[in-house]
N, C-alpha and C positions, 0 to 999 in steps of 0.2 A: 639433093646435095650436089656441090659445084664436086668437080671430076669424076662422076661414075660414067660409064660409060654406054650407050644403046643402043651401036650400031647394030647393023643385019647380024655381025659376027656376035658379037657380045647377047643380044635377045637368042639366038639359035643355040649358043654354049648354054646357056641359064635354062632354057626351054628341053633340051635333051636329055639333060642331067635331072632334072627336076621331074620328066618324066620318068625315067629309067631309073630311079629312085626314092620315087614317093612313098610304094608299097613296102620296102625295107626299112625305113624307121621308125622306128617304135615309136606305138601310141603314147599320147603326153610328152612327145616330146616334139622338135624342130633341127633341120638338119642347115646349120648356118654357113654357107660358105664365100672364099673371096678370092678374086684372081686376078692380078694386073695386067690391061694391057698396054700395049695388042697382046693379043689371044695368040700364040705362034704353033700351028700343026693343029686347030683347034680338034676336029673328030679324035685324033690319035691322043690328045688331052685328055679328052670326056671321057673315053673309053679307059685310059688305065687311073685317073681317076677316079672314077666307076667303081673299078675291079679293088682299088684301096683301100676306098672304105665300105663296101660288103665285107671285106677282110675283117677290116676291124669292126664294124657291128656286130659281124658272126661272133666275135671274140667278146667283145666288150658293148653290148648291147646299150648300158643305160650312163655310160661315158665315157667321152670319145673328143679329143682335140689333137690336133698335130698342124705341121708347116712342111712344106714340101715344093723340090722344085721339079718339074715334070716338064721336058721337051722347053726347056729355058722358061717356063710362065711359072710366079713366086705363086703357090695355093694355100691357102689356111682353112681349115675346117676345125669345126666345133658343135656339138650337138649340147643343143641346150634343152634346159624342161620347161616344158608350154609347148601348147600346140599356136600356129600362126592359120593362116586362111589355108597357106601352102605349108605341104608338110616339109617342104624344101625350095629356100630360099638364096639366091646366088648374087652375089655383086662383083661386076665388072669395074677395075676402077684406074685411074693413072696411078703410075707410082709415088706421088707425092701425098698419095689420100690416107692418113694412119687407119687402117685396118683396124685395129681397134674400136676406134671410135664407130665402124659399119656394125661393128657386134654387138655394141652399145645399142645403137640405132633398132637393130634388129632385137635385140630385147625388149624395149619398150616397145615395138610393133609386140610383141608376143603375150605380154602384159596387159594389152587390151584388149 
């Protein structure tokens, strides 16, 4: 899809998160998330991203969506039910890419 993004910054944000993450979401499900760049203070990103939604999984295990802006970068997270290859899935993208439609995307990835 035209405007995601895959530099070194963007693969290392998706790759950290999805490590540090994988074990916390609950089975049958998929942890979908999205973040425009550039990526600005990306570790200090991942990190209290991280810590927000452990929060709310501890809480709210089997549904979970919000929008947040962290260190200037827009974030959107959603957990959905299905499992995908990954149990967590991250999209880097310019600002003009409707987020939406990545979750879209990312559903039917999950559907099959």
């Amino acid at each position: 899809m035209r405007g995601l993004r895959f530099d070194k910054v963007a693969q290392r944000f998706v790759a950290d998160l999805q490590l540090a993450l994988k074990e916390s979401v609950p089975g049958g499900n998929t942890l979908v998330f999205t973040i425009t760049a550039p990526i600005r203070q990306a570790s200090k990103t991942a990190a209290e991203l991280e810590e927000k939604i452990r929060v709310r999984l501890a809480r709210q295990p089997t549904k979970m969506e919000f929008s947040d802006v962290i260190h200037e970068n827009q974030i959107r997270v959603r957990l959905m039910s299905g499992e995908s290859a990954s149990k967590v899935t991250g999209y880097v993208h310019n600002s003009d890419i409707d987020t939406d439609s990545l979750f879209e995307m990312a559903r039917s990835d999950i559907e099959r």
